[in-house]
PDB file of N, CA, C and O in Angstrom:
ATOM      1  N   UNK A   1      49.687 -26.986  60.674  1.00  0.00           N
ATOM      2  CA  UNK A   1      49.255 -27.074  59.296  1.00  0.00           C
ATOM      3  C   UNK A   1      47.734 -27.116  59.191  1.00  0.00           C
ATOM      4  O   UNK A   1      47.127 -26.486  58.326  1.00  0.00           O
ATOM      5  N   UNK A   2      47.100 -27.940  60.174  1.00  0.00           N
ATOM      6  CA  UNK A   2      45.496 -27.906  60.103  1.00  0.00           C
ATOM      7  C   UNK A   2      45.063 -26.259  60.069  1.00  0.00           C
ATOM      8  O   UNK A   2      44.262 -25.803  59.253  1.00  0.00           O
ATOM      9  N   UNK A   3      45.783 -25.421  61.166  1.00  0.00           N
ATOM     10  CA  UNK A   3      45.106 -24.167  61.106  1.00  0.00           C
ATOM     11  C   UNK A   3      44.807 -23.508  59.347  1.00  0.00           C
ATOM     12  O   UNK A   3      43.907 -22.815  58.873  1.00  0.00           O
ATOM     13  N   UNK A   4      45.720 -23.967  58.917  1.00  0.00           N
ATOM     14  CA  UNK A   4      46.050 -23.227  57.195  1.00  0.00           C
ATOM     15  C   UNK A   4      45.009 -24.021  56.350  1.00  0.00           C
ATOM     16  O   UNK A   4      44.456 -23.423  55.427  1.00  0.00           O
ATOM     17  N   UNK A   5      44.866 -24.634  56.467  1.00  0.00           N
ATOM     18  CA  UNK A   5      43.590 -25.759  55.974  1.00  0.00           C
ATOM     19  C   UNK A   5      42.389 -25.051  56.527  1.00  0.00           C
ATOM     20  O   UNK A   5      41.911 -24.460  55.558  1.00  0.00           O
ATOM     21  N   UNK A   6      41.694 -24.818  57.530  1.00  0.00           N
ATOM     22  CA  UNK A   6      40.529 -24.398  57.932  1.00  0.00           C
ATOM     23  C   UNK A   6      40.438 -22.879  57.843  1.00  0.00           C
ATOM     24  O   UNK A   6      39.333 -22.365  57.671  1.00  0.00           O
ATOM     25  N   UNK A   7      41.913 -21.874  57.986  1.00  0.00           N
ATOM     26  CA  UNK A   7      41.959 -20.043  58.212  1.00  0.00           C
ATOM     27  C   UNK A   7      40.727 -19.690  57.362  1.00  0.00           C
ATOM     28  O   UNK A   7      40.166 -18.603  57.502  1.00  0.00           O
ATOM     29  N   UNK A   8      40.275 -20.686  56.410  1.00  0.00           N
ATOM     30  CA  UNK A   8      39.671 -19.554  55.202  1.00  0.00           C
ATOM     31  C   UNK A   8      37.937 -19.913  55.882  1.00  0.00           C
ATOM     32  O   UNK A   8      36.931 -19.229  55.696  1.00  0.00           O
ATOM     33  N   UNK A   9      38.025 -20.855  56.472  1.00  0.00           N
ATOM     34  CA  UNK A   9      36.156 -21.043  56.758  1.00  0.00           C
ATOM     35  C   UNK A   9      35.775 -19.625  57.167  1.00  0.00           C
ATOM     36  O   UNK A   9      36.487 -18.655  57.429  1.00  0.00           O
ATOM     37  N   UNK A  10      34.642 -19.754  57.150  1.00  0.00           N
ATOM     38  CA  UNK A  10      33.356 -18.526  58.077  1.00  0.00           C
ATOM     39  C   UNK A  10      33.669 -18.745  59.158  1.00  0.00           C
ATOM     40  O   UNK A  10      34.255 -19.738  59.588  1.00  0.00           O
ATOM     41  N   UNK A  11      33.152 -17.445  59.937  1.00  0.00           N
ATOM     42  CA  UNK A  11      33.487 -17.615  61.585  1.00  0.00           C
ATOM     43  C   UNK A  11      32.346 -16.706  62.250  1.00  0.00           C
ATOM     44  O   UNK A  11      32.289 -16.358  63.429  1.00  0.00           O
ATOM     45  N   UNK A  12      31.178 -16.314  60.899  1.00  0.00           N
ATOM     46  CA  UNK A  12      30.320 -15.207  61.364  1.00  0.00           C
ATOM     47  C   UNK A  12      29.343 -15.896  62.337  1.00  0.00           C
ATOM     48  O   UNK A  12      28.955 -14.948  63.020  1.00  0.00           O
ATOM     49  N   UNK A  13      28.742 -16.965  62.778  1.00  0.00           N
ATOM     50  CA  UNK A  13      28.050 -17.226  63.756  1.00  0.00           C
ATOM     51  C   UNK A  13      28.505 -18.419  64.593  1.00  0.00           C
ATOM     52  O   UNK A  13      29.471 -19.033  64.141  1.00  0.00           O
ATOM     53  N   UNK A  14      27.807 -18.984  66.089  1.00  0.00           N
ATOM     54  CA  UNK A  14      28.129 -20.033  66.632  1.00  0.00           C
ATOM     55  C   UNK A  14      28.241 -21.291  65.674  1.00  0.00           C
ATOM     56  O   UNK A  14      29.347 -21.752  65.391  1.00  0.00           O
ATOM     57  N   UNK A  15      27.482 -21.641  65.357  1.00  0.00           N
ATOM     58  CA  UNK A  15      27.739 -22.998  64.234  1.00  0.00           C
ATOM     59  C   UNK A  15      28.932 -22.769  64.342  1.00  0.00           C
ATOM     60  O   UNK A  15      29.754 -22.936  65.243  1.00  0.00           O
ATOM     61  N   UNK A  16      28.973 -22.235  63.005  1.00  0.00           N
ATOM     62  CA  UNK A  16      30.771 -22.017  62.098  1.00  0.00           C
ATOM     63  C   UNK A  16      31.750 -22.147  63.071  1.00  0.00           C
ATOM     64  O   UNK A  16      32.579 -23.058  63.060  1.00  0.00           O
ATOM     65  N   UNK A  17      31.671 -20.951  64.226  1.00  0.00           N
ATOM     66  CA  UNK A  17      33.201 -21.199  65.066  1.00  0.00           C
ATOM     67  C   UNK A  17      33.044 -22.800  65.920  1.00  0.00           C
ATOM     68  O   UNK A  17      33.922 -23.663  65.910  1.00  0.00           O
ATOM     69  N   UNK A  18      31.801 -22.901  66.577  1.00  0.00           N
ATOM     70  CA  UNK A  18      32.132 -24.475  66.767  1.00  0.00           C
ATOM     71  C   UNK A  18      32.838 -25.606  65.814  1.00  0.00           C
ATOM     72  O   UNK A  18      33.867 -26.251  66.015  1.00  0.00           O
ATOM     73  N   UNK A  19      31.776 -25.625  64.518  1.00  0.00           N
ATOM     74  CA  UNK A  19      32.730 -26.644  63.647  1.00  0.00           C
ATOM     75  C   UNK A  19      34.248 -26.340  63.359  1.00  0.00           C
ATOM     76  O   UNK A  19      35.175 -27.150  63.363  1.00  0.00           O
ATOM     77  N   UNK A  20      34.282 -25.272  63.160  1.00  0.00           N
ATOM     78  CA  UNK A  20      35.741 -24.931  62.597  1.00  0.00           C
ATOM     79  C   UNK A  20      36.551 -25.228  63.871  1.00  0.00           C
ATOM     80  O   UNK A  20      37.489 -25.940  63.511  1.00  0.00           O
ATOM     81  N   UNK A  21      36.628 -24.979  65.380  1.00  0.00           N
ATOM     82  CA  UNK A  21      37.165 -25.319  66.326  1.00  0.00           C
ATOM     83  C   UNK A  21      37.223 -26.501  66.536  1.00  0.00           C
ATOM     84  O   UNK A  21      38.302 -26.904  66.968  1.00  0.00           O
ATOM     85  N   UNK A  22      35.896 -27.717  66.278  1.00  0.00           N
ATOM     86  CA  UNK A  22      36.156 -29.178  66.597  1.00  0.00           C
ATOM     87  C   UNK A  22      37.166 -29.540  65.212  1.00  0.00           C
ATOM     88  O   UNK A  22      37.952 -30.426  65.547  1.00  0.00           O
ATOM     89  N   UNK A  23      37.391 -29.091  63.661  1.00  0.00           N
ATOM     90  CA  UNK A  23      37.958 -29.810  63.063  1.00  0.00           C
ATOM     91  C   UNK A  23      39.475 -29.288  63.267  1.00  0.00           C
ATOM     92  O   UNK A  23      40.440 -29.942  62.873  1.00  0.00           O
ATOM     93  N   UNK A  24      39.591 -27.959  63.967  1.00  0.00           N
ATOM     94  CA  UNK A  24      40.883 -27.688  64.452  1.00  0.00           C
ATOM     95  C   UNK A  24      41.552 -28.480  65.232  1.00  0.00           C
ATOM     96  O   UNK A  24      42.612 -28.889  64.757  1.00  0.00           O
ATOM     97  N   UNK A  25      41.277 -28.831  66.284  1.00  0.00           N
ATOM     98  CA  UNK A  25      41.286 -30.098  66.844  1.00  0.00           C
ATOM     99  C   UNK A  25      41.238 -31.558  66.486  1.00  0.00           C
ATOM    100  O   UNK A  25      41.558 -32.438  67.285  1.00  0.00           O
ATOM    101  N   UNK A  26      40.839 -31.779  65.293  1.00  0.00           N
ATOM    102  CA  UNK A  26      41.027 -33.050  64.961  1.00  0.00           C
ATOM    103  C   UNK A  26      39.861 -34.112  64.959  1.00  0.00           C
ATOM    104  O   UNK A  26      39.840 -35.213  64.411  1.00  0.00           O
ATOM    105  N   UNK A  27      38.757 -33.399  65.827  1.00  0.00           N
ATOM    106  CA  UNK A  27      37.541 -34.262  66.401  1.00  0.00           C
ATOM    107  C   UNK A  27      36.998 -34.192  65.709  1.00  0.00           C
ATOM    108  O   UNK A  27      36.926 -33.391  64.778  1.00  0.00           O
ATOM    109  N   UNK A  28      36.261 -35.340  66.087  1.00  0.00           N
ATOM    110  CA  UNK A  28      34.892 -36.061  64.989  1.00  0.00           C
ATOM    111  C   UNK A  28      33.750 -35.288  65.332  1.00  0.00           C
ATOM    112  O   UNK A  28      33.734 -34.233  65.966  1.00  0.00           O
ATOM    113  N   UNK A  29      32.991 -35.792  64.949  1.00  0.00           N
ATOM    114  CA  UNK A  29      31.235 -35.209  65.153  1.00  0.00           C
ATOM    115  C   UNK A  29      31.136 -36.096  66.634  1.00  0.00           C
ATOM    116  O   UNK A  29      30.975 -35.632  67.763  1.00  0.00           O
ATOM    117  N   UNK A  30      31.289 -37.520  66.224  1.00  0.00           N
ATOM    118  CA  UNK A  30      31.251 -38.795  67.655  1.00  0.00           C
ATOM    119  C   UNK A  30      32.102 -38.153  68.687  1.00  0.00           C
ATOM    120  O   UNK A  30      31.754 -37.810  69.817  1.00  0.00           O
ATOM    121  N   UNK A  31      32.716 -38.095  68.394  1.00  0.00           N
ATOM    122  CA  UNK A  31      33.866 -36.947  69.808  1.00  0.00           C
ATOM    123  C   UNK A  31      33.248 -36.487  70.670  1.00  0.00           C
ATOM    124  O   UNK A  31      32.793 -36.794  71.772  1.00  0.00           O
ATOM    125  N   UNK A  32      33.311 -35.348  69.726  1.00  0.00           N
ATOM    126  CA  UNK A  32      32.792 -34.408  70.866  1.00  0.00           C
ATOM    127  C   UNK A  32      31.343 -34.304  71.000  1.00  0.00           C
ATOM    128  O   UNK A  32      30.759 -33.420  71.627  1.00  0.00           O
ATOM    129  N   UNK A  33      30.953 -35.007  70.541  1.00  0.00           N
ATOM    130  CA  UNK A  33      29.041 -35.218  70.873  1.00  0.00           C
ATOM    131  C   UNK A  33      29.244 -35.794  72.030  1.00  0.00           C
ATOM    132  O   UNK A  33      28.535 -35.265  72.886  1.00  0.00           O
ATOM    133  N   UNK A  34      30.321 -37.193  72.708  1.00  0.00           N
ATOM    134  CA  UNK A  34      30.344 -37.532  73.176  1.00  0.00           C
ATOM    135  C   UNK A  34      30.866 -37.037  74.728  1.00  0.00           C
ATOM    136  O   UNK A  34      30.319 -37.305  75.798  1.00  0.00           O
ATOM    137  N   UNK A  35      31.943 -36.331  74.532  1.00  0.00           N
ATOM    138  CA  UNK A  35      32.333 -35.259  75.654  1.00  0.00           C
ATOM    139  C   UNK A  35      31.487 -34.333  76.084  1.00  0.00           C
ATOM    140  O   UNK A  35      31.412 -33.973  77.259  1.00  0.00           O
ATOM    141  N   UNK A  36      30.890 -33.953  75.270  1.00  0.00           N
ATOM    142  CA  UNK A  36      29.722 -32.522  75.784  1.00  0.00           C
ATOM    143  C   UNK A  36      28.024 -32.941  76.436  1.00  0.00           C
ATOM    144  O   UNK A  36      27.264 -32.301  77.163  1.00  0.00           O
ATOM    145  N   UNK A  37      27.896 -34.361  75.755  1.00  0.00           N
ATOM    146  CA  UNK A  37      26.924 -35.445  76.748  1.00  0.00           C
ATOM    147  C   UNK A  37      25.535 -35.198  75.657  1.00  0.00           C
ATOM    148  O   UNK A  37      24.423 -34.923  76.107  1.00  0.00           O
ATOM    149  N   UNK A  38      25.757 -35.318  74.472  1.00  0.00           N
ATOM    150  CA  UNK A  38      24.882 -34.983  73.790  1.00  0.00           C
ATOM    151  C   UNK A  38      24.597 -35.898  72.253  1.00  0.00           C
ATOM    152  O   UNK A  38      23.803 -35.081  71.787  1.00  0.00           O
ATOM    153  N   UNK A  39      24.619 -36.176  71.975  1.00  0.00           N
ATOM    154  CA  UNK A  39      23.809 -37.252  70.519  1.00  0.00           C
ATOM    155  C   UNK A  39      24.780 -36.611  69.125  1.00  0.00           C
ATOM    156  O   UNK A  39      24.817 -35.382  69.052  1.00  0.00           O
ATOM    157  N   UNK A  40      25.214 -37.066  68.511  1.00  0.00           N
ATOM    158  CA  UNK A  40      26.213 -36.787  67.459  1.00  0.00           C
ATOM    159  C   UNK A  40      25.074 -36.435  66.528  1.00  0.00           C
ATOM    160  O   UNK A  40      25.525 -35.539  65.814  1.00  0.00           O
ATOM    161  N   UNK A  41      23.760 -36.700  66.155  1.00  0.00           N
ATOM    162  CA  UNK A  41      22.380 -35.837  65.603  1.00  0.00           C
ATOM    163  C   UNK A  41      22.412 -34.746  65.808  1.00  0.00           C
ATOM    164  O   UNK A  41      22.562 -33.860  64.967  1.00  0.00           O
ATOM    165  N   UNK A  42      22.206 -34.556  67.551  1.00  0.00           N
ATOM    166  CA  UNK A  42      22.252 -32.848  67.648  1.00  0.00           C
ATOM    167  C   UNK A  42      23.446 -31.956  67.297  1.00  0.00           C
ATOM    168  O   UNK A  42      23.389 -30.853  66.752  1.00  0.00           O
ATOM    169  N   UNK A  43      24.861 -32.814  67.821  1.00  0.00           N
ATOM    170  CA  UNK A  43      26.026 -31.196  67.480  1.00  0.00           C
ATOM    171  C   UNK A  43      25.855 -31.126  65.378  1.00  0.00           C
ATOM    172  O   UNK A  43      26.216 -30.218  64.631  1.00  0.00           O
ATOM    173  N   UNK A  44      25.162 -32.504  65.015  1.00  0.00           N
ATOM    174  CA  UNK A  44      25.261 -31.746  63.485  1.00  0.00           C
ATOM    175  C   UNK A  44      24.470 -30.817  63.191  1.00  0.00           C
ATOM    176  O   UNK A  44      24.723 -29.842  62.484  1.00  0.00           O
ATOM    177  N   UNK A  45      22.993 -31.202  63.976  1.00  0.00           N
ATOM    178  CA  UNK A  45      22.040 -29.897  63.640  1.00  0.00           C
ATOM    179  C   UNK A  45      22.443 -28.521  64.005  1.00  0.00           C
ATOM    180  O   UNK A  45      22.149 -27.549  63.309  1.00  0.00           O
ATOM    181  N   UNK A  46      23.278 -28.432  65.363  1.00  0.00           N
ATOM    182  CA  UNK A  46      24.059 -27.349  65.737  1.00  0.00           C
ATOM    183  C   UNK A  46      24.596 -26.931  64.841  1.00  0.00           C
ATOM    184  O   UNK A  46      24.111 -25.979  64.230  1.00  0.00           O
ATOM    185  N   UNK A  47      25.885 -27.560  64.435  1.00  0.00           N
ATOM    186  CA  UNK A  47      26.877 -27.338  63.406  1.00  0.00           C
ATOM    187  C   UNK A  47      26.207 -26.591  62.190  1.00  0.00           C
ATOM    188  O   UNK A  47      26.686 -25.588  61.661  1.00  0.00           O
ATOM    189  N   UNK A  48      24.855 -27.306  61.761  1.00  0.00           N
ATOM    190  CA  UNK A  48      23.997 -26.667  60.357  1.00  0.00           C
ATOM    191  C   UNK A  48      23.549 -25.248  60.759  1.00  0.00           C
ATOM    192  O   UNK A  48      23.587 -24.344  59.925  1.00  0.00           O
ATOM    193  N   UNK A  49      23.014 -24.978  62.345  1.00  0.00           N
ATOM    194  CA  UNK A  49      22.691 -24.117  62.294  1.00  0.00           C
ATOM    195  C   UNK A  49      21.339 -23.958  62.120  1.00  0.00           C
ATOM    196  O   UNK A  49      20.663 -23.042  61.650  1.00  0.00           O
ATOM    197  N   UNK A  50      20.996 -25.364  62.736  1.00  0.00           N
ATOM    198  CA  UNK A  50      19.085 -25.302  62.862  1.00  0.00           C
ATOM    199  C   UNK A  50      19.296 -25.351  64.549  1.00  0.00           C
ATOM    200  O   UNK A  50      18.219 -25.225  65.133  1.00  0.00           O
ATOM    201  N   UNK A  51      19.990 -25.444  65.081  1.00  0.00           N
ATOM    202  CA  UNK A  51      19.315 -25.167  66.566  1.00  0.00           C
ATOM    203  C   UNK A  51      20.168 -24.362  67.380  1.00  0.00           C
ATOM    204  O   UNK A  51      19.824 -24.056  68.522  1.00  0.00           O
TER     205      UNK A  51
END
C-alpha cells in the first residue's frame, strides 16, 4: 500500500529517488542518516537537493 501512496512523487533526479526510496521503506531521516554514517542535516540537504 505504501508503494500507491508515494507512485505519484518525482523520480527525475538523485534527491527524489533517494527520498522516495527511504519513505518506501518506512525510514526516517534519523534512520538512515544513521546507517549510511552521516548527520540527519546532511541526508536532508541531500534530499532538498543542495548537495
Amino acid at each position: 500500500m505504501k508503494f500507491l501512496q508515494y507512485s505519484g512523487m518525482p523520480c527525475n533526479t538523485l534527491a527524489e529517488r533517494l527520498k522516495k526510496a527511504r519513505m518506501l521503506t518506512g525510514m526516517s531521516q534519523v534512520e538512515l542518516a544513521k546507517k549510511v554514517g552521516i548527520s540527519r542535516s546532511v541526508l536532508n540537504e541531500v534530499e532538498a537537493g543542495y548537495r
